[in-house]
C-alpha positions as CSV (number, residue, x, y, z in Angstrom):
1,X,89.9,-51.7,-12.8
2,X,90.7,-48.5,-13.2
3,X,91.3,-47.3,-16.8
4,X,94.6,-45.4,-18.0
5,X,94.1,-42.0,-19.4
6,X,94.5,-43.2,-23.0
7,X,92.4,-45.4,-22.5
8,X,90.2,-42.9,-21.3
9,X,90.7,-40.5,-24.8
10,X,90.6,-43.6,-26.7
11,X,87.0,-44.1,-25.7
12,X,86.3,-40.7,-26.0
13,X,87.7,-40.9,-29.8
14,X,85.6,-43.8,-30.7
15,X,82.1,-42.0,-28.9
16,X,83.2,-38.6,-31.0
17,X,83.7,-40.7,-34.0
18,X,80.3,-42.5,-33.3
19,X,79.0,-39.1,-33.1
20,X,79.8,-37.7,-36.0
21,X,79.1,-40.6,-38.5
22,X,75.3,-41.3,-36.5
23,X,72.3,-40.5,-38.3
24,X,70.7,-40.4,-34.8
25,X,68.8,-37.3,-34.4
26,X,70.2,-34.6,-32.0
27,X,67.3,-32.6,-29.4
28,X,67.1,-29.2,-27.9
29,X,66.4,-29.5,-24.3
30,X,62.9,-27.9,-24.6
31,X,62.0,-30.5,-28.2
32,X,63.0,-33.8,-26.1
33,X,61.1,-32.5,-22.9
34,X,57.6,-32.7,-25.2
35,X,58.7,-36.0,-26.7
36,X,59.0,-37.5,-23.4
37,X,55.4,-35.8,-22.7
38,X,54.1,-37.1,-25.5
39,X,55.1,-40.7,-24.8
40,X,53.0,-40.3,-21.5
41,X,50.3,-39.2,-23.4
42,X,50.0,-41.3,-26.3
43,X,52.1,-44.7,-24.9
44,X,53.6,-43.7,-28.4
45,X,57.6,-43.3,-28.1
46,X,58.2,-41.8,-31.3
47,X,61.2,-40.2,-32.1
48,X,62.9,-41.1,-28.8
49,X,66.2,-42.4,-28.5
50,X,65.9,-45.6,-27.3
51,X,63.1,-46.6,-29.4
52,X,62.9,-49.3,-31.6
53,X,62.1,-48.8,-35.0
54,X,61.4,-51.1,-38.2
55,X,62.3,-50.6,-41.8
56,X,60.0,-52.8,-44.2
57,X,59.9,-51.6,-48.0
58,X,61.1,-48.3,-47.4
59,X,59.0,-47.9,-44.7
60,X,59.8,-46.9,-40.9
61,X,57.4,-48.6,-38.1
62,X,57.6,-48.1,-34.5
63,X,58.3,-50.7,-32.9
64,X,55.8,-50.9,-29.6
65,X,57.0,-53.6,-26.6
66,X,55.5,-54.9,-23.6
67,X,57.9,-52.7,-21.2
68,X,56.8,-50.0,-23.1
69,X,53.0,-49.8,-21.3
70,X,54.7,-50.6,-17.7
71,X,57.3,-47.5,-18.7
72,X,54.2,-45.0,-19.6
73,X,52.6,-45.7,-16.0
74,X,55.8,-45.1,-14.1
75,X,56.6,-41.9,-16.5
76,X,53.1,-40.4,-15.5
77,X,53.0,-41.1,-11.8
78,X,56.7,-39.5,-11.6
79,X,55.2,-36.8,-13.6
80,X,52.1,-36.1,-11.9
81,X,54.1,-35.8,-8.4
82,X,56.7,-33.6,-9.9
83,X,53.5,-31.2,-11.4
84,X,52.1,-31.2,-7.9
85,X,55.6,-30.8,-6.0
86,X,55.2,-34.5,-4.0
87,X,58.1,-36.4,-6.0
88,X,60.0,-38.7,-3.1
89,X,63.5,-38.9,-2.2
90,X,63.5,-42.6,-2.8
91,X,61.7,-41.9,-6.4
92,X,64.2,-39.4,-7.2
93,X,67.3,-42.1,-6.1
94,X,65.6,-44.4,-8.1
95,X,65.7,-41.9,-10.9
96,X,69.2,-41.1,-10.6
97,X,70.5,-44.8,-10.3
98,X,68.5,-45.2,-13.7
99,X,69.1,-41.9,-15.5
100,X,72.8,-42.8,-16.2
101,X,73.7,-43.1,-19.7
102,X,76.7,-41.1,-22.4
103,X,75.1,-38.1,-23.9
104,X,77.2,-36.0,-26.7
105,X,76.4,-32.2,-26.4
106,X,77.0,-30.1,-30.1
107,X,75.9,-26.5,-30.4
108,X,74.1,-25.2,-34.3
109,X,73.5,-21.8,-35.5
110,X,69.3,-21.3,-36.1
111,X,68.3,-18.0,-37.6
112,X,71.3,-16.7,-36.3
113,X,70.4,-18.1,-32.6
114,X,73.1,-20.4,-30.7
115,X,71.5,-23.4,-30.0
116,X,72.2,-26.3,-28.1
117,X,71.5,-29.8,-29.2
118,X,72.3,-33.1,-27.2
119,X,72.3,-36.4,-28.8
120,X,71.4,-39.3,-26.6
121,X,73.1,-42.9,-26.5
122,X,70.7,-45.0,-24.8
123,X,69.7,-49.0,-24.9
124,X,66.3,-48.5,-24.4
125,X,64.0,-45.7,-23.1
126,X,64.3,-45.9,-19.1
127,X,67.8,-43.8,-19.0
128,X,66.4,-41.3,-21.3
129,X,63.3,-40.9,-19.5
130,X,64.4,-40.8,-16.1
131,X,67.0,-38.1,-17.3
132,X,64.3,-36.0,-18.8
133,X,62.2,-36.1,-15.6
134,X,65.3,-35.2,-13.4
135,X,66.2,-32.2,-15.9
136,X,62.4,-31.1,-15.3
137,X,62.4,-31.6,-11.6
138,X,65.6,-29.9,-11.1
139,X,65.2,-26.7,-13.1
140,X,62.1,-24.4,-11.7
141,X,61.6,-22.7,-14.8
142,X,61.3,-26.3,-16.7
143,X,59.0,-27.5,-13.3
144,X,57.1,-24.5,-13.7
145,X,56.3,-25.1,-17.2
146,X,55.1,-28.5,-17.4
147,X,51.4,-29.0,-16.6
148,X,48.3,-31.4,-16.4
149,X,45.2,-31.1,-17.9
150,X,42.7,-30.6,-15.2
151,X,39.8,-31.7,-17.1
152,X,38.4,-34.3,-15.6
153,X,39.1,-37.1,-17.7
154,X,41.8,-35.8,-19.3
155,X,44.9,-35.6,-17.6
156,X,47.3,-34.8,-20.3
157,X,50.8,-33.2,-19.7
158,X,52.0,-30.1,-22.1
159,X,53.8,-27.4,-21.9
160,X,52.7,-24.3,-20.9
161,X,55.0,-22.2,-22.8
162,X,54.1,-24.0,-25.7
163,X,50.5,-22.6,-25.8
164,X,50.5,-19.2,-25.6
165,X,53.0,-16.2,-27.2
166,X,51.7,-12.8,-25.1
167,X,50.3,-13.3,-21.5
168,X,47.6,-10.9,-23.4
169,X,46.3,-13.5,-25.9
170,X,43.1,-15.4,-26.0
171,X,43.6,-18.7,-24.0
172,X,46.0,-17.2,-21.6
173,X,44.5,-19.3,-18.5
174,X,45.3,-22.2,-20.4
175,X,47.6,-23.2,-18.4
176,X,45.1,-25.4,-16.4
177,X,44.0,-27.0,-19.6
178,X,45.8,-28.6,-22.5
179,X,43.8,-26.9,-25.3
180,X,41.2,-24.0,-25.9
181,X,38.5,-26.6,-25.7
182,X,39.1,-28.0,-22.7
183,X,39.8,-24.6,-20.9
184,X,36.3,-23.8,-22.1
185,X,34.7,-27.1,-21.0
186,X,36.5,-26.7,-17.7
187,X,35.2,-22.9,-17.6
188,X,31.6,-24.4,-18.4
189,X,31.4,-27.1,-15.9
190,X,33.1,-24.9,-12.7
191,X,30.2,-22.1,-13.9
192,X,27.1,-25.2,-13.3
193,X,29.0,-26.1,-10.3
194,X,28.6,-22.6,-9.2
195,X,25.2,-22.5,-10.2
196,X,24.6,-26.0,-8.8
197,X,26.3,-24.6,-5.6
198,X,24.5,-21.2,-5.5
199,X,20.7,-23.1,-6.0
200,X,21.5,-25.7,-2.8
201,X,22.3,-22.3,-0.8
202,X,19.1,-20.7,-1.5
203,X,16.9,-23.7,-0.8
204,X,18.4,-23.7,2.9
């Protein structure tokens, strides 16, 4: 069934109305994009629309569910092949049959910036997330900006922008590694493998 257009602007009423009255929190693009990250990290959905949250005394719990371990997997393999540019056509179908959901786009003023914020109206996490990973996937910059830790070991995604503010600052390689520390671990251990390398040479 086909719906009339007032039906239509009636529905659109009600989600504006929604909107406005929500205490739901609104995201930059860039600010939901480390959330999402940060789930795959941590197995932790905090802050994400979709989650499940707990008010005892005052208090606000997360509220962690079985899906939620099964969702971090599948949010890190889809991750790890967009990093290395190997992401399927039948993963991203699967993505876009899952990444449909209403979304309400508002625009602030920030220290005199224009910035756009996007609140999310999701049942559960998998619409959210498979929107996130399509937004990344489908904007170089954004591709180009998310990484993985190559410590072995490690294997955490971040943002590369996030770390450093001049391309002349200490730590700007870091974009290998997901902290100072483990860009100088990483530095460390390819300098013995050198060395390692360099010693089997000379006994030949």
């Amino acid at each position: 069934m086909i719906p009339t257009p007032t039906e239509v602007e009636k529905a659109q009423e009600v989600l504006l109305e929604v909107d406005s009255t929500t205490e739901a929190a609104t995201f930059e693009a860039k600010e939901l994009v480390r959330r999402v990250l940060e789930f795959a990290n941590t197995g932790k959905p905090k802050g994400l629309p979709g989650a499940r949250e707990l008010i005892q005394g005052g208090q606000t719990f997360l509220v962690i569910t079985p899906e939620h371990e099964s969702q971090q997997a599948d949010l890190c393999a889809d991750l790890t092949a967009i990093v290395k540019g190997e992401l399927s056509g039948p993963a991203v179908a699967r993505l876009r049959r899952q990444a449909r959901h209403v979304m309400v786009r508002s625009y602030a003023i920030n220290r005199g910036a224009l910035v756009r914020k996007e609140r999310h109206f999701v049942k559960d996490l998998s619409p959210l997330l498979a929107d996130v990973l399509l937004s990344i996937y489908g904007d170089q910059a954004a591709r180009a900006d998310v990484k993985q830790c190559r410590l072995p070991g490690c294997g955490r995604f971040f943002l590369a922008s996030d770390l450093v503010d001049s391309p002349a600052a200490r730590g700007r390689r870091r974009y290998r590694f997901c902290s100072q520390e483990h860009m100088e671990a990483g530095q460390t251990s390819s300098a013995k493998r050198m060395a390692k390398l360099r010693a089997k040479i000379k006994r030949k």
